[in-house]
N, C-alpha and C positions, 0 to 999 in steps of 0.2 A: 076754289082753286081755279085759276085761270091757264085756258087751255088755247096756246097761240099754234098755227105750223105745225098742230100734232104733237106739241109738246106739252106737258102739265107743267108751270111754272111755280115754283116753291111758293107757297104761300105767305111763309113770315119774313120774307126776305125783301131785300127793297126793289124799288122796279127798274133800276138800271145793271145790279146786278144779276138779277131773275130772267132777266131776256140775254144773257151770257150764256143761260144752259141752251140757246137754239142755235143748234150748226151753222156757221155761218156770220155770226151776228156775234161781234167781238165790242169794247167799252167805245173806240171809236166810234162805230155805226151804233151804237146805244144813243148817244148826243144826237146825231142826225134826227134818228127814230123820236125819241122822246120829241124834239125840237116842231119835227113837224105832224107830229099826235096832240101838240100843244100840252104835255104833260110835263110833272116835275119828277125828277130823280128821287128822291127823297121819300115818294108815295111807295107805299107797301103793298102787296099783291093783292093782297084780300082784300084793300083796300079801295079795288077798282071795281069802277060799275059794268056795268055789259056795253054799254055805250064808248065806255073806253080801251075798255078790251080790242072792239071792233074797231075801233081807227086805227090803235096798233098794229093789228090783224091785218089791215086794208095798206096802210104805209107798208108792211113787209112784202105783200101780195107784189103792189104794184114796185118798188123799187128794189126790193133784193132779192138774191137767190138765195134757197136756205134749204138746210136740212135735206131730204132726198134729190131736188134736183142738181144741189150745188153738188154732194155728192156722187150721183151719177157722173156730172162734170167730170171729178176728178178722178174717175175711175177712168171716163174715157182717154183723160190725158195720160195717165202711164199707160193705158194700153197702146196708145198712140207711139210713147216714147219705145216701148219693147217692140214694135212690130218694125220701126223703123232704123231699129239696131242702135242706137244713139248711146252715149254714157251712160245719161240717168238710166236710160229704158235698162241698159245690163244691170247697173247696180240697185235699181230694184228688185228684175226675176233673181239675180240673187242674194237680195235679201240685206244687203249693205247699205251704209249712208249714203246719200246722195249729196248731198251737199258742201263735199268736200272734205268733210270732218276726218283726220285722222284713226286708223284702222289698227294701229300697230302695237297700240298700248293699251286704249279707250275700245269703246265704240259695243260693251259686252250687253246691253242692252238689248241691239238690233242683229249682233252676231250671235247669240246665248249662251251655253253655257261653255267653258273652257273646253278645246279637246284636243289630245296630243296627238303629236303628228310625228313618223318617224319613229327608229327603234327605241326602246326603252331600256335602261340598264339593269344588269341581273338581279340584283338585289331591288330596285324599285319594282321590277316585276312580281317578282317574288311576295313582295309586300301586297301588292294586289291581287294575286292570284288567291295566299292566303285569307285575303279581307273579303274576297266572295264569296270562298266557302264559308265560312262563319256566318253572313246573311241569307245565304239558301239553306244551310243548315237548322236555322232560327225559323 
């Protein structure tokens, strides 16, 4: 098993999708990478010698950022974006899309789970009041 950037790359997999599991390092820069490791796509992880492990290793070193420092990066930039009051920086501390996406209908992924806002009517009340006794009861 080959182990690039601190990452264990899958072994039966091929080697331009196995360098996808490193932060960072998406099918584009896979071509770059490959291209100037002088490897082919098509070679399997287990497949590689130690010698070519290390060019790999040596191409990401010197031309990209990956994994913890790219990271760090982008931590430092929304703290940047929230310190300086900007859009993004609000709609991240709370917790929203940033990128425009509509909020009104969608978006229950980044907002979670439904919660109602506002009175509720007596019989829907009712209905749940009685449904928590039954599970604390249980």
């Amino acid at each position: 098993m080959a182990r690039i950037a601190g990452i264990d790359l899958p072994a039966h997999k091929r080697l331009d999708i196995a360098l996808t599991h490193i932060y960072g390092v998406g099918r584009s820069n896979v071509i770059t990478i490959l291209s100037k490791a002088n490897l082919t796509a098509s070679k399997r992880v287990k497949e590689l010698t130690e010698e070519e492990v290390g060019r790999i290793a040596k191409v990401l070193d010197k031309e990209f950022k990956v994994e913890g420092d790219l990271r760090g990066d982008v931590t430092e930039n929304i703290k940047r974006l929230r310190e300086i009051g900007s859009y993004r920086g609000i709609r991240h501390a709370r917790g929203l899309p940033v990128r425009g996406q509509r909020t009104r209908s969608n978006a229950r992924t980044k907002r979670g789970k439904r919660q109602t806002v506002g009175a509720l009517r007596k019989d829907v009340r009712a209905k749940l009041e009685t449904g928590s006794k039954k599970e604390t009861t249980s």
